[in-house]
C-alpha positions in Angstrom: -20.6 11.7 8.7 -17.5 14.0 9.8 -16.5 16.6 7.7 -13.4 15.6 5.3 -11.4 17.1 2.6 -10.9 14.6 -0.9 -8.7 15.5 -3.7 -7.9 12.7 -6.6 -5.5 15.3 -8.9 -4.0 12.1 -10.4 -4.8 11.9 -14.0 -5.6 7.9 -15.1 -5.0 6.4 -17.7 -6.1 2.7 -17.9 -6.5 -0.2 -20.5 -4.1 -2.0 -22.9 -1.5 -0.6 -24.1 -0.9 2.7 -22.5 2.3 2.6 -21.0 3.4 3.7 -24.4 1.4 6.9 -23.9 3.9 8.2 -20.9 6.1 10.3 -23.6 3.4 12.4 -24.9 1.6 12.8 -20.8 5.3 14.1 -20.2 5.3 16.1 -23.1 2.1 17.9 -22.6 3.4 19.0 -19.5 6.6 20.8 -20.5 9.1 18.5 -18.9 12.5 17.8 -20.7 14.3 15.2 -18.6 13.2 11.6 -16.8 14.8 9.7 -14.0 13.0 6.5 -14.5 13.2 4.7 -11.2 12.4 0.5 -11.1 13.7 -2.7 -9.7 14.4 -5.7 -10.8 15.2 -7.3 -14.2 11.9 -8.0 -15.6 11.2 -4.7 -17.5 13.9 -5.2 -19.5 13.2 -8.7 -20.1 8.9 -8.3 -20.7 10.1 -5.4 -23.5 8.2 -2.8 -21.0 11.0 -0.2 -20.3 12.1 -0.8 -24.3 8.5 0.7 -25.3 9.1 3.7 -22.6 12.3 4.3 -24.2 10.6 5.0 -27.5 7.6 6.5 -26.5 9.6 9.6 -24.4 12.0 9.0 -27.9 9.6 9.8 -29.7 8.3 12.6 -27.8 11.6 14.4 -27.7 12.2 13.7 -24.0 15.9 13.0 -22.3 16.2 10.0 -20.0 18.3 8.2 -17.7 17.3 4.9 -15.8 17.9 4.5 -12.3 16.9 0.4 -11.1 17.7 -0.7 -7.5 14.4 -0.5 -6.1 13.9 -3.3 -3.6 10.9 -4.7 -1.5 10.4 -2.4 1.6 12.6 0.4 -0.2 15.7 1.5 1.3 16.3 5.7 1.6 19.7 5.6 0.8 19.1 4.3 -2.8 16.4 7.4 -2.4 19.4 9.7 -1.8 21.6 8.4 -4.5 18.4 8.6 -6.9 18.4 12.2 -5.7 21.8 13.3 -6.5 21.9 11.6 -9.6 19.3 14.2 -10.6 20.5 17.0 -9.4 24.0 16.0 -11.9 21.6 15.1 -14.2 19.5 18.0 -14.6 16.6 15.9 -14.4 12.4 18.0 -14.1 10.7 15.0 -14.0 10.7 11.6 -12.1 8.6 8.4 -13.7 7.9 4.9 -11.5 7.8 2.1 -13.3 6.4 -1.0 -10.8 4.6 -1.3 -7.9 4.8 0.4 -4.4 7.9 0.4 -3.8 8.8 1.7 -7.2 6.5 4.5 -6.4 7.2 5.3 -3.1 11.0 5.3 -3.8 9.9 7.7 -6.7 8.1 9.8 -4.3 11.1 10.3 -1.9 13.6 10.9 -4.9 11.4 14.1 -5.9 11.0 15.3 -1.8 14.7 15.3 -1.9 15.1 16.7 -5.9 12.2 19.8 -4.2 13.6 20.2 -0.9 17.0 21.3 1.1 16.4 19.1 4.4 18.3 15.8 5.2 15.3 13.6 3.9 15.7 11.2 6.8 14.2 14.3 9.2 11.1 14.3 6.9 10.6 10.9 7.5 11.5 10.8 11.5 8.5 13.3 11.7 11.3 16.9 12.3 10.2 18.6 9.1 7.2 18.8 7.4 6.9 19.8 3.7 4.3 21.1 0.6 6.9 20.6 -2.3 7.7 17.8 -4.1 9.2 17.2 -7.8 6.5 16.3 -10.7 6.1 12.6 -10.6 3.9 10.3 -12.6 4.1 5.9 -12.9 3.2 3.1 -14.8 2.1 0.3 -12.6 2.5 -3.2 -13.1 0.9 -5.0 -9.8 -2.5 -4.1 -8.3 -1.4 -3.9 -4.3 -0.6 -0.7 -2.6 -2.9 1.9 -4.7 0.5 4.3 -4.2 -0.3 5.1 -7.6 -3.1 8.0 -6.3 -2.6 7.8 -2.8 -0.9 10.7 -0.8 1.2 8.5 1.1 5.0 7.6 0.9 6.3 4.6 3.0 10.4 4.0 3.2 12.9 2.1 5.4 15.5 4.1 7.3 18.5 1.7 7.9 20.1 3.4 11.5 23.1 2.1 13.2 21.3 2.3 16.8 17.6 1.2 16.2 18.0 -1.4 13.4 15.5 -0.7 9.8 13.0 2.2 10.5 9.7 1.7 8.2 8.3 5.1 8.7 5.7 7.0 5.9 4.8 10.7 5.3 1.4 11.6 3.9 0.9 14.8 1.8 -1.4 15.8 -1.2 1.7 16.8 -2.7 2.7 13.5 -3.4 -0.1 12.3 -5.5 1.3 11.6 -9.1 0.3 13.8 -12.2 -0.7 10.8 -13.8 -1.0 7.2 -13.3 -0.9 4.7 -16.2 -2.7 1.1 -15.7 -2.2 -1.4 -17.9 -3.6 -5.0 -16.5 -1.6 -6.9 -18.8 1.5 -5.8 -17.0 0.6 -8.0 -14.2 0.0 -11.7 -16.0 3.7 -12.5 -15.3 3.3 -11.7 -11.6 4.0 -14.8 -9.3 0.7 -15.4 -7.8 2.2 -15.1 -4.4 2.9 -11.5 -5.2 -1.2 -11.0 -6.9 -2.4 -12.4 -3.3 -0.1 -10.5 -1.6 -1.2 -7.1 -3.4 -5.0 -8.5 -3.0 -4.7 -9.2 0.3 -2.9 -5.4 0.8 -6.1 -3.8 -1.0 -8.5 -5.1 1.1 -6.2 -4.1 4.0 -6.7 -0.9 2.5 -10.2 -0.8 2.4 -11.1 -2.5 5.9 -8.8 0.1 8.1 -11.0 2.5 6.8 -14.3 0.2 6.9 -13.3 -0.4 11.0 -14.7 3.0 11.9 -16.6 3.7 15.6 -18.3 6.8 13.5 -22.0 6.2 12.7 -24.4 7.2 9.5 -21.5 6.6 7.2 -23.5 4.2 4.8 -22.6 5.8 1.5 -19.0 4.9 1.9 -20.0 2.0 3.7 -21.8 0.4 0.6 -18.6 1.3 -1.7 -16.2 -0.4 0.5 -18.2 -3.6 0.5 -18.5 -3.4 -3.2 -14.7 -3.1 -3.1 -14.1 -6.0 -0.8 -16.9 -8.1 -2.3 -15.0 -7.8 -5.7 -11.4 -8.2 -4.3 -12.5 -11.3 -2.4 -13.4 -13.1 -5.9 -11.3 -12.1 -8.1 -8.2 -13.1 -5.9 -10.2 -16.6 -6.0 -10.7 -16.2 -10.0 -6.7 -14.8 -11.1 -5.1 -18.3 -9.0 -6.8 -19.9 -11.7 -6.6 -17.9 -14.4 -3.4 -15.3 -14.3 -3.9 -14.0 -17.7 -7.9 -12.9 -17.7 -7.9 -9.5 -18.4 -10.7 -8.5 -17.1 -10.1 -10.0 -13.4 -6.7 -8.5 -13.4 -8.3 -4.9 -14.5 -10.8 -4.9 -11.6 -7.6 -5.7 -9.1 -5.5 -3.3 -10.6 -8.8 -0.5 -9.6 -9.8 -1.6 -6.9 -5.9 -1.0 -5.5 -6.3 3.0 -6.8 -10.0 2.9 -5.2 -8.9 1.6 -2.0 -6.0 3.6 -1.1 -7.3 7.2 -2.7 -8.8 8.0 -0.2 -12.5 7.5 -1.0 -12.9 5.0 1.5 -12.3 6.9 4.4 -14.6 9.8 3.5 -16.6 11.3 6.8 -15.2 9.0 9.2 -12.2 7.9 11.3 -10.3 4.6 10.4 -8.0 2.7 11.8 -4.1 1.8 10.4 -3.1 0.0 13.2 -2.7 -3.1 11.5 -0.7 -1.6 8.9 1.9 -0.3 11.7 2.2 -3.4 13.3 2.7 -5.3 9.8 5.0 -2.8 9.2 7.7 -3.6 11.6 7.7 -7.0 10.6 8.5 -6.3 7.5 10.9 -3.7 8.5 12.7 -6.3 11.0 12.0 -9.7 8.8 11.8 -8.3 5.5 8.3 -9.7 4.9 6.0 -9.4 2.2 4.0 -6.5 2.8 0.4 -7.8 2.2 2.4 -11.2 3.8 2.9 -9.2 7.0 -0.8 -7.7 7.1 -2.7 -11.0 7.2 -0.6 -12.9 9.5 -1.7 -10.1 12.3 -4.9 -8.7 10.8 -7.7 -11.5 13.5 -5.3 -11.4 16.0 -6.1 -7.8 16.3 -9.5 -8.2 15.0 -9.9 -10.5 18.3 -8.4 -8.4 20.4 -10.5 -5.2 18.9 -13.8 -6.0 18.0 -15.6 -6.2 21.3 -15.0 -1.9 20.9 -17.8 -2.3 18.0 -19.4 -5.7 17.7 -22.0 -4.7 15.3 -19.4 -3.0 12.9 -18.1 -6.5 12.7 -21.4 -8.3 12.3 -21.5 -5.8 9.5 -18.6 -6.5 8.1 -19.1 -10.7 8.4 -22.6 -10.6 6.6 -22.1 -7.8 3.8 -18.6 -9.1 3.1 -18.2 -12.7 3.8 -22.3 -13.5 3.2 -22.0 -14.9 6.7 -26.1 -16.0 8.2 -26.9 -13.1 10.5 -27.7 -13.9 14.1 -29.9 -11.4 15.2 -29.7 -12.8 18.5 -26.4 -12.6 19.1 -24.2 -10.3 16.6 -20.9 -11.1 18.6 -20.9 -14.7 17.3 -21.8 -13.2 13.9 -18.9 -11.5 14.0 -16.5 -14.2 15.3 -18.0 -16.4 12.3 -16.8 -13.1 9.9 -13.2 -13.3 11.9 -13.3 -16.6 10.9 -14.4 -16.0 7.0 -11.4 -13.9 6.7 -9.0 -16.4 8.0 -10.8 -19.2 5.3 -10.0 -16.6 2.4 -6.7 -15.8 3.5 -5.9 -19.3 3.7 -7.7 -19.8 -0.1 -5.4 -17.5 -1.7 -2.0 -19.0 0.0 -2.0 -16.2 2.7 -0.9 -16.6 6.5 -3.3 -15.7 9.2 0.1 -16.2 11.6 3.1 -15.3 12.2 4.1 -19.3 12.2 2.5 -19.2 8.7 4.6 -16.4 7.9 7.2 -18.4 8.5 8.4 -16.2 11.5 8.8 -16.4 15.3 10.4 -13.0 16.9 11.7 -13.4 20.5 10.1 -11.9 23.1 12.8 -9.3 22.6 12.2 -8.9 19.0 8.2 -8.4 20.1 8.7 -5.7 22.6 11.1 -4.0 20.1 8.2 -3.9 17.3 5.9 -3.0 20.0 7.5 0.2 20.9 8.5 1.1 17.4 5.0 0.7 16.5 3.6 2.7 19.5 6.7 5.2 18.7 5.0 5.9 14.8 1.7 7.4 16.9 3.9 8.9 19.8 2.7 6.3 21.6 -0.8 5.4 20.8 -2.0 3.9 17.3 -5.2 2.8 15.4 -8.7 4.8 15.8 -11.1 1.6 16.1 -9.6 1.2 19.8 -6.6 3.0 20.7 -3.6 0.6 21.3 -0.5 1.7 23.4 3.4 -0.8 23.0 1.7 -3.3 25.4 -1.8 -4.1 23.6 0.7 -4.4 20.7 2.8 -7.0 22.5 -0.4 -8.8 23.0 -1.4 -8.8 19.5 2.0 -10.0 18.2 2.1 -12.6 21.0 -1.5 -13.9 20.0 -0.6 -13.8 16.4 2.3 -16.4 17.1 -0.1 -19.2 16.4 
């Protein structure tokens, strides 16, 4: 196990109900005016952002709303969420939705808390500690932005197209998180496999790991997986069962927190390649992550066969073959794939309903590469043309 640093400052407040707590976590604070950032139309419709009004009502707290937030959020409605603070006087900014809620949230207060062009932070030409006070209310179980330190945005550029490019920091961690599963019933299923499938993404770039003795975390990132896998199966079935949609909603915290990757060295490679399709096609994140995920776990897993053996019989139950672990692992390739395909999730780009150009692929390739000056993932290190291969194989 390597050494590691873990820090979970994000206060949580789960069960039924509590988004009508957020005034008074505000409150105790000492913050005086909200910039509540969300998308869509359905908070207003579902009564959600009506009970947030009267709870920071209630609690003697100013607000203004700011919606616009968009799949794969844009930076510009980031900017103009930024200025409308500073005019505002606003101390505080609250997320209401899912990642891209939150991460949008997260760039508003780097802006509000610092002087630089917030495109440089993102282009990797300034680094930062300060951020403004955040906190959210979550209402899908996918990216686990609610306690993660990370902050993903797309940077539309006249010359290079949409940039999806992240920055991680402590800083960024919310003050609080409030979880409320019965926020998610309404989801389209689509959208609950999609943030599934995005969790155990999550969970297995950190489970993909070439460093040894790291069974601790080992057995909690099966127990994750194990418990994403069914309850996916269980919530197509049954949208409103509380209890399913409160292990999801968890398990996305637990899986991006950064537990999982205790004492070892993961591997996001996926996540960078699914990035730039969703950058260049606007695809569903979680979408974009299983459609390349065994294409690269084919190309990959020769670096570490018995990590995927592992991986095929304590996740997927696959029958060991003790005699020869790399069909073992093919057979857990495989199980993934099956799953995928149970919960209405593409294991190709075909499936995904996309077919780049050759030109399109070496583009995505080299802005991939270009996110890890050249080189991504940890598992097995991948420069633009072991990427070309990987989107080329996962053509289908």
């Amino acid at each position: 196990m390597l050494n590691f640093e873990f820090s979970t400052p994000t206060k949580i407040i789960f069960g039924k109900g509590t988004h009508g707590e957020v005034g008074k976590e505000i409150k105790v604070r000492g913050y005086h005016k909200v910039l509540i950032h969300y998308g869509g139309t359905f908070l207003e419709e579902n009564g959600v952002l009506d009970t947030v009004h009267k709870s920071l009502s209630d609690a003697g707290i100013a607000y203004i709303d700011f919606d616009g937030v968009v799949p794969n959020p844009r930076l510009k409605r980031a900017q103009e969420g930024v200025e409308l603070c500073k005019k505002e006087g606003v101390d505080f900014i609250l997320a209401i939705g899912g990642g891209s809620a939150i991460d949008s949230a997260k760039t508003i207060a780097y802006g509000l808390a610092n002087d630089f062009d917030l495109e440089d932070l993102f282009l990797g030409k300034v680094t930062t500690t300060k951020i403004a006070p955040i906190g959210c209310i979550s209402t899908i179980a996918a990216t686990g932005s609610e306690t993660s330190n990370s902050t993903v945005i797309d940077i539309e550029t006249e010359d290079q197209g949409i940039l999806k490019r992240s920055y991680n920091h402590d800083c960024a961690r919310p003050l609080f998180a409030i979880m409320n599963p019965e926020l998610t019933y309404t989801l389209p299923i689509y959208q609950t496999c999609s943030g599934a499938a995005d969790i155990m993404m999550h969970t297995m770039e950190r489970y993909f790991t070439n460093v040894e003795d790291v069974q601790l975390i080992d057995r909690i990132s099966e127990g994750l997986l194990v418990t994403v896998r069914d309850e996916a199966l269980k919530v197509i079935q049954d949208p409103t069962n509380y209890e399913v949609r409160a292990n999801l909603m968890w398990a996305g915290s637990l899986s991006h927190n950064g537990l999982t990757g205790t004492g070892r060295i993961g591997d996001f490679a996926t996540h960078k390649i699914g990035h730039e399709l969703s950058a260049m096609f606007d695809a569903t994140h979680g979408a974009s992550l299983t459609a390349v995920w065994s294409s690269w776990a084919h190309y990959v897993y020769k670096t570490n066969i018995p990590r995927f053996a592992q991986f095929a019989v304590k996740v997927f139950a696959v029958e060991p073959n003790f005699h020869n672990l790399e069909e073992t692992a093919l057979k857990g390739i495989e199980a993934w794939d099956q799953w995928c395909h149970q919960i209405g999730m593409p294991t190709s780009l075909k499936e995904l309903g996309i077919n780049p150009t050759d030109e399109q692929v070496i583009e995505m390739a080299q802005k991939a590469a270009d996110t890890g000056n050249g080189v991504i993932g940890g598992f097995m290190k991948l420069e633009k043309e072991d990427i070309i291969k990987i989107y080329q194989a996962a053509k289908g």
